[in-house]
VEXDREN-2710 file (C-alpha; in Angstrom, 1 decimal):
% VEXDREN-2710
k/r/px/py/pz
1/UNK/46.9/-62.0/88.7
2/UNK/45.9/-62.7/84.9
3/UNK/41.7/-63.4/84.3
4/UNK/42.7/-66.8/83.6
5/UNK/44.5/-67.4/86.6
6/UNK/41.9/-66.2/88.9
7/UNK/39.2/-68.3/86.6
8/UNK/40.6/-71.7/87.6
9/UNK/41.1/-70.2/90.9
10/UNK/37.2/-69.9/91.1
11/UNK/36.9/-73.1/89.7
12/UNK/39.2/-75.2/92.0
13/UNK/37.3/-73.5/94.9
14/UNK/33.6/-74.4/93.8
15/UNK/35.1/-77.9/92.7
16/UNK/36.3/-78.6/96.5
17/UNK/32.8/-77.8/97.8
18/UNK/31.4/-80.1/95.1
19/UNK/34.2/-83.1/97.1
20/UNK/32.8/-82.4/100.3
21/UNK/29.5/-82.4/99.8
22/UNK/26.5/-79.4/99.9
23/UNK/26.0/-80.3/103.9
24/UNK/29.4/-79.8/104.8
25/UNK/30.0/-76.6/106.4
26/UNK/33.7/-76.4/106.8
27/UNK/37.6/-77.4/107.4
28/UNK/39.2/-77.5/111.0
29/UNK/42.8/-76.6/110.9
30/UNK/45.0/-77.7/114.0
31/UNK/47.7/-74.5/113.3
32/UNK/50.6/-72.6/114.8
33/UNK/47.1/-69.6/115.1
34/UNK/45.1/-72.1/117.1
35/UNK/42.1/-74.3/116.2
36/UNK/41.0/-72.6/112.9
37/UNK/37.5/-73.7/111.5
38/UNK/37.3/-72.1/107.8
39/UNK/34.8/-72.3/104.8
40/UNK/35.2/-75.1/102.2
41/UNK/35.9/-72.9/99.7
42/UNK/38.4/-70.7/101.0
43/UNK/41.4/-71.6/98.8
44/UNK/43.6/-68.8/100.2
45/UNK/44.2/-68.8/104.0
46/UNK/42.9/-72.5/103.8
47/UNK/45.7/-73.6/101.9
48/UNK/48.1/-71.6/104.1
49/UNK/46.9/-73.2/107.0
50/UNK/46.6/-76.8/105.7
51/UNK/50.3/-77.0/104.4
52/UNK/52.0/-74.4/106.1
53/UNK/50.0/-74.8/109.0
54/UNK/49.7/-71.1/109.9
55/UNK/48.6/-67.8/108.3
56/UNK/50.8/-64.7/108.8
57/UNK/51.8/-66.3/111.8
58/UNK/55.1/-63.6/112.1
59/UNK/52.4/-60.7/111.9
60/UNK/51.0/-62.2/114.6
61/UNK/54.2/-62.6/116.6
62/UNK/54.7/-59.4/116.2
63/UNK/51.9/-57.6/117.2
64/UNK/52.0/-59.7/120.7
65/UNK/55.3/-58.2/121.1
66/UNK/53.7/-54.4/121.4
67/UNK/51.3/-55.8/123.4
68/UNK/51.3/-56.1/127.5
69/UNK/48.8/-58.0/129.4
70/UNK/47.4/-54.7/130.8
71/UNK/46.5/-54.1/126.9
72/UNK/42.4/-54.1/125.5
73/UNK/43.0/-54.3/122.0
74/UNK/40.5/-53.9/119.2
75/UNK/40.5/-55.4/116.1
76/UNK/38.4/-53.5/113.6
77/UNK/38.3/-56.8/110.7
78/UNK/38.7/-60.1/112.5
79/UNK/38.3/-62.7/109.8
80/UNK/37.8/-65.8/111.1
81/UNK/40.5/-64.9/114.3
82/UNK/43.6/-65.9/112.9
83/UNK/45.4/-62.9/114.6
84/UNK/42.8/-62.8/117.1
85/UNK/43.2/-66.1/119.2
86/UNK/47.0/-66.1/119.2
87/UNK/46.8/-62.5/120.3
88/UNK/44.1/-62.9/122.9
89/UNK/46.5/-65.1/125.0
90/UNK/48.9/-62.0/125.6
91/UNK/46.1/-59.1/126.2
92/UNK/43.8/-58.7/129.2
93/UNK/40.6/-58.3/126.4
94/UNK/39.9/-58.0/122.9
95/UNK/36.8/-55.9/121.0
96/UNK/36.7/-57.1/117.6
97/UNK/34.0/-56.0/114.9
98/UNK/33.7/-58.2/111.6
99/UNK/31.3/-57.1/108.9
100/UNK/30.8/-60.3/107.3
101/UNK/28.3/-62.7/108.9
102/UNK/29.3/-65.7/107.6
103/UNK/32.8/-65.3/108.8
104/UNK/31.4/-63.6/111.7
105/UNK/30.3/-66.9/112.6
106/UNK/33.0/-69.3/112.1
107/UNK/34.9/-66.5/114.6
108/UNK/32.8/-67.0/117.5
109/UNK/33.3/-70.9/116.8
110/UNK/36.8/-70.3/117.3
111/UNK/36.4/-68.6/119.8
112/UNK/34.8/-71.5/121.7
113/UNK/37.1/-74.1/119.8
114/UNK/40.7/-72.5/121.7
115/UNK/38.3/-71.9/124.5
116/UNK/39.3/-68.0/124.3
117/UNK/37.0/-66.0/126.9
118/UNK/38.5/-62.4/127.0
119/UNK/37.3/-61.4/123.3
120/UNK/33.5/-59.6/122.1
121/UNK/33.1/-59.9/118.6
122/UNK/30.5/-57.6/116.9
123/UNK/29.0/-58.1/113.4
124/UNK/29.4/-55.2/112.0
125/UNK/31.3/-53.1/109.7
126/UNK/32.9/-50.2/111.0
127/UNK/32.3/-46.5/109.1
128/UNK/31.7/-43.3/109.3
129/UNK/28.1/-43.5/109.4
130/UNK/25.5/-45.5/111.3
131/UNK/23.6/-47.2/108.4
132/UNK/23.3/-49.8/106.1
133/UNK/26.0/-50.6/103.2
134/UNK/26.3/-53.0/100.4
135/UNK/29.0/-55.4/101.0
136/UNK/30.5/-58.6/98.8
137/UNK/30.9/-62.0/100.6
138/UNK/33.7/-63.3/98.8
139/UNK/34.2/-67.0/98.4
140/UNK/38.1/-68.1/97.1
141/UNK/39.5/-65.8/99.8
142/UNK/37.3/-65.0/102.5
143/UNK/39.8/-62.4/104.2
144/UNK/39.2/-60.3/100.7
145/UNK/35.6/-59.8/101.9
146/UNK/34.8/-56.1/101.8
147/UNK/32.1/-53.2/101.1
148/UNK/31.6/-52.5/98.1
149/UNK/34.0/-50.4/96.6
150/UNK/33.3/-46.8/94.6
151/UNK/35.4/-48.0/92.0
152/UNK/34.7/-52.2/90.6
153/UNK/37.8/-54.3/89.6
154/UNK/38.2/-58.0/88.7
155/UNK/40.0/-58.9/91.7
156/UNK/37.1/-57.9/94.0
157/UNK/34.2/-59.9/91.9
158/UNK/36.3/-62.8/89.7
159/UNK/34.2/-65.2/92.3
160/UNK/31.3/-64.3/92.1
161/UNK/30.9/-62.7/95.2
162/UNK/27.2/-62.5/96.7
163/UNK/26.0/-58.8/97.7
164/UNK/24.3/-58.1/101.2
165/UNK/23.6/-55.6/103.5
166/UNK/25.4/-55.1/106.6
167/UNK/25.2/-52.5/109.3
168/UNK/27.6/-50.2/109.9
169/UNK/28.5/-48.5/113.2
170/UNK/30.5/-45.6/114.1
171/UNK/33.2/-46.5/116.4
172/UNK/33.5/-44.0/119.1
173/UNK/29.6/-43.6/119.2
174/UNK/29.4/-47.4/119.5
175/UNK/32.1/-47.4/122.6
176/UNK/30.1/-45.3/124.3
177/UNK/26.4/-46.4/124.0
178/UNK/27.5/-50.0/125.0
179/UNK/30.1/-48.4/127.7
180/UNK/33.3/-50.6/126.3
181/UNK/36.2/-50.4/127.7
182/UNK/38.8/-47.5/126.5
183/UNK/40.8/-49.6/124.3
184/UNK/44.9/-49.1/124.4
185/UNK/45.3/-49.9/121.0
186/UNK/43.7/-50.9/117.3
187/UNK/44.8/-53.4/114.3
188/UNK/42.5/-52.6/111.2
189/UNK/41.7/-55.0/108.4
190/UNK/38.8/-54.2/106.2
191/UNK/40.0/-53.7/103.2
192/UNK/40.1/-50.4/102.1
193/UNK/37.1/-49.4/103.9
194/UNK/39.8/-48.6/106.4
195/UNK/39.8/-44.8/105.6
196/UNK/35.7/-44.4/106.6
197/UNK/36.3/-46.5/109.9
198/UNK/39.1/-43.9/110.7
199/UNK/36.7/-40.7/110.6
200/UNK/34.8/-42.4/113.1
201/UNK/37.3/-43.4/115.9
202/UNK/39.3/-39.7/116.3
203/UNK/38.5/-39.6/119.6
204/UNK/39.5/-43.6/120.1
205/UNK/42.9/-42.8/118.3
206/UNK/43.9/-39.7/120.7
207/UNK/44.4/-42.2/123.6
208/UNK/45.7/-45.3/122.8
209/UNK/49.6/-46.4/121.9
210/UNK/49.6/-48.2/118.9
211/UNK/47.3/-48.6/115.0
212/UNK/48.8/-51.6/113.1
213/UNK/46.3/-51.3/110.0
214/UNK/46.9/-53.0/106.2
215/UNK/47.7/-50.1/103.7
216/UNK/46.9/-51.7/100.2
217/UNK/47.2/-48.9/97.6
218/UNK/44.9/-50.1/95.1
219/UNK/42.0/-50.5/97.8
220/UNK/42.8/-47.2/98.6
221/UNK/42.4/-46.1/95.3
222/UNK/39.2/-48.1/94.4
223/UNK/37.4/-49.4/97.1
224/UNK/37.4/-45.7/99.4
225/UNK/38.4/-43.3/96.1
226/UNK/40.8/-41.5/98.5
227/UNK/44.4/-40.4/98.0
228/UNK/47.1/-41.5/100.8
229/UNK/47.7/-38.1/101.7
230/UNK/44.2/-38.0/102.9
231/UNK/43.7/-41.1/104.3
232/UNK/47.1/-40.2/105.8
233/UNK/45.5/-37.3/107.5
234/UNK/43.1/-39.1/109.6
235/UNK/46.2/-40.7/111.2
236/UNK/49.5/-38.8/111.1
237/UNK/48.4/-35.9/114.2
238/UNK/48.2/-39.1/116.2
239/UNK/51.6/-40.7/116.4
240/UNK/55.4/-40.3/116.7
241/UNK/56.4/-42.9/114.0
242/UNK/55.7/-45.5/111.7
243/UNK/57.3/-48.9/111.3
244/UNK/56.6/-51.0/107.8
245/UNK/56.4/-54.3/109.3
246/UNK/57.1/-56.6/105.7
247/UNK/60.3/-54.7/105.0
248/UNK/61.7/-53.1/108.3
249/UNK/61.2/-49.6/108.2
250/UNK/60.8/-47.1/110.6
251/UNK/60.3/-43.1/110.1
252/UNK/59.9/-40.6/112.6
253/UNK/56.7/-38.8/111.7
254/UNK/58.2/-35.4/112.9
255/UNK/61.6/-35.5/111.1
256/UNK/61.2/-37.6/108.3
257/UNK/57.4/-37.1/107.0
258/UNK/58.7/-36.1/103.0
259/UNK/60.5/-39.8/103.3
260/UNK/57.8/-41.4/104.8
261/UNK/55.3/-40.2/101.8
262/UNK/58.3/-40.7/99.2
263/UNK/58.1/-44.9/100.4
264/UNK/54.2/-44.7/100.0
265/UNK/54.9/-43.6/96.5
266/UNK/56.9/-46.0/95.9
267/UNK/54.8/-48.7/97.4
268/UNK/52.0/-47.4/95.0
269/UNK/54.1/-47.3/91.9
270/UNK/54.8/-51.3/92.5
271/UNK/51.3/-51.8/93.9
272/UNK/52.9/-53.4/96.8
273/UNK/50.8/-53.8/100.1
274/UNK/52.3/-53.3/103.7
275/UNK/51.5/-53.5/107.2
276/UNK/52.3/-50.3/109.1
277/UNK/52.4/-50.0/113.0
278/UNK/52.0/-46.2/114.0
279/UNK/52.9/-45.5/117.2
END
C-alpha cells in the first residue's frame, strides 16, 4: 500500500470518529462471528464485518473442524474474539492472552454479549521474558496492534499509533503459577512477536496436537529481526506436517522439509502472508 493510500485511510478513520461523536465508544456488529463490539475507528475488520458481515469467517470454520469438544485451546492474540467466540462453541475451554488493553476490553464485552462462559482472557502479551515492553495501539486496523518492532516501517505507524507499556509473560511459567489447564492445542496471532512467545511455550508445544499461527514474512523480518529458518526451529521438532491453509498445501515435515522451506521462500519473495496449521 502506497503512503497516499494509507494517508486517506488514516483520514477516513479519524473522520468516522469525528460522525459519531467523542462519547461514543464503539460499533456492534450482528455477524456470521457472533455479536462483535469494535472501536469506531477500526476501518479494517469493521468494514468486513459491516458489509460482509463476518471476518475470516472460513479460518474460523476451519479451525473448529481440528477441534473436538474434549479440546482447551489457547489463543495467544485474541483481538476482539472474532475467532474466539465462534470457536468457543466447539471446545470444552478457551485461554486466550491479548496484549492490547483496549482491545482487551471490547473482548471480555463480547464475551458477555454471545454470553460465552468457557473462555479466560488475559491482558498480556506473550514473550520470552517476564517484563515490560513497548507496544503500538494501532487505530485504522486494530488487529495490526503489535510490540514494537526492532526494525520501524510505514505500515506499522501510518496511523499514528499511540506507544504504551504492556506486560509480558512467559507462557509455560504463566500455566503453571496460575495451575491452567494443559492446553491441547494453540492459534497464535501477535504479529510477528510470534517468534518470542514461541521460546517461551517449548514445554506447552511437546504435548498438544495442533499450532495454527499467522506467518507474515515481513513481520518476521522487521518486527522479531529473525530469519524463517529460525523462527522455524522453535516449531519444526514438534510436528509431523504443515498445512497452508489460504492455498491448500500440505508437506510432511519428515519427507518433504527442502519443499516446505522452498514455499516459504517463495512466500517471502511475493511478501505473501499465510496461515499454517502444524500438526
Amino acid at each position: 500500500m502506497s503512503k497516499l493510500k494509507y494517508f486517506f485511510k488514516n483520514l477516513k478513520s479519524q473522520k468516522r470518529k469525528k460522525i459519531f461523536g467523542e462519547h461514543a465508544k464503539g460499533i456492534i456488529y450482528e455477524s456470521q462471528n457472533g455479536i462483535i463490539a469494535l472501536p469506531i475507528e477500526d476501518l479494517t475488520i469493521g468494514k468486513s464485518l459491516g458489509f460482509k458481515g463476518h471476518w475470516d469467517i472460513n479460518e474460523a470454520n476451519k479451525i473448529k473442524e481440528k477441534c473436538s469438544e474434549d479440546d482447551i485451546v489457547y489463543v495467544i492474540g485474541t483481538h476482539v474474539g472474532t475467532l474466539l467466540i465462534p470457536l468457543a462453541k466447539k471446545v470444552k475451554q478457551i485461554i486466550g492472552y491479548e496484549a492490547n488493553e483496549n482491545t482487551h476490553w471490547y473482548a471480555e464485552k463480547n464475551l458477555d454479549l454471545n454470553d460465552t462462559k468457557n473462555v479466560t482472557i488475559y491482558n498480556y502479551a506473550v514473550g520470552n521474558e517476564n517484563k515490560e515492553v513497548e507496544f503500538y495501539q494501532s487505530t485504522v486496523n486494530t488487529g495490526g496492534s503489535k510490540i514494537k518492532p526492532i526494525k520501524e516501517a510505514a505500515q506499522y505507524t501510518y496511523d499514528n499509533p499511540k506507544t504504551v507499556k504492556v506486560d509480558m509473560v512467559v507462557l509455560d511459567e504463566h500455566i503453571k503459577q496460575q495451575n491452567l489447564p494443559e492446553p491441547t492445542g494453540f492459534i497464535m496471532d501477535i504479529e510477528g512477536a510470534e517468534y518470542f512467545a514461541l521460546q517461551g511455550m517449548q514445554e506447552s508445544l511437546k504435548k498438544v496436537k495442533f499450532l495454527y499461527v499467522e506467518y507474515v514474512p515481513h513481520h518476521l523480518e522487521n518486527v522479531s529481526n529473525v530469519s524463517k529458518e529460525v523462527f522455524m526451529e522453535l516449531i519444526l521438532p514438534h510436528f509431523k506436517t504443515a498445512s497452508f491453509i489460504k492455498r491448500n498445501k500440505t508437506f510432511s515435515l519428515e519427507n518433504e522439509s527442502n519443499e516446505f522451506f522452498d514455499y516459504l521462500n517463495e512466500l517471502q519473495l511475493n511478501d505473501k502472508a499465510e496461515d499454517i496449521l502444524f500438526e
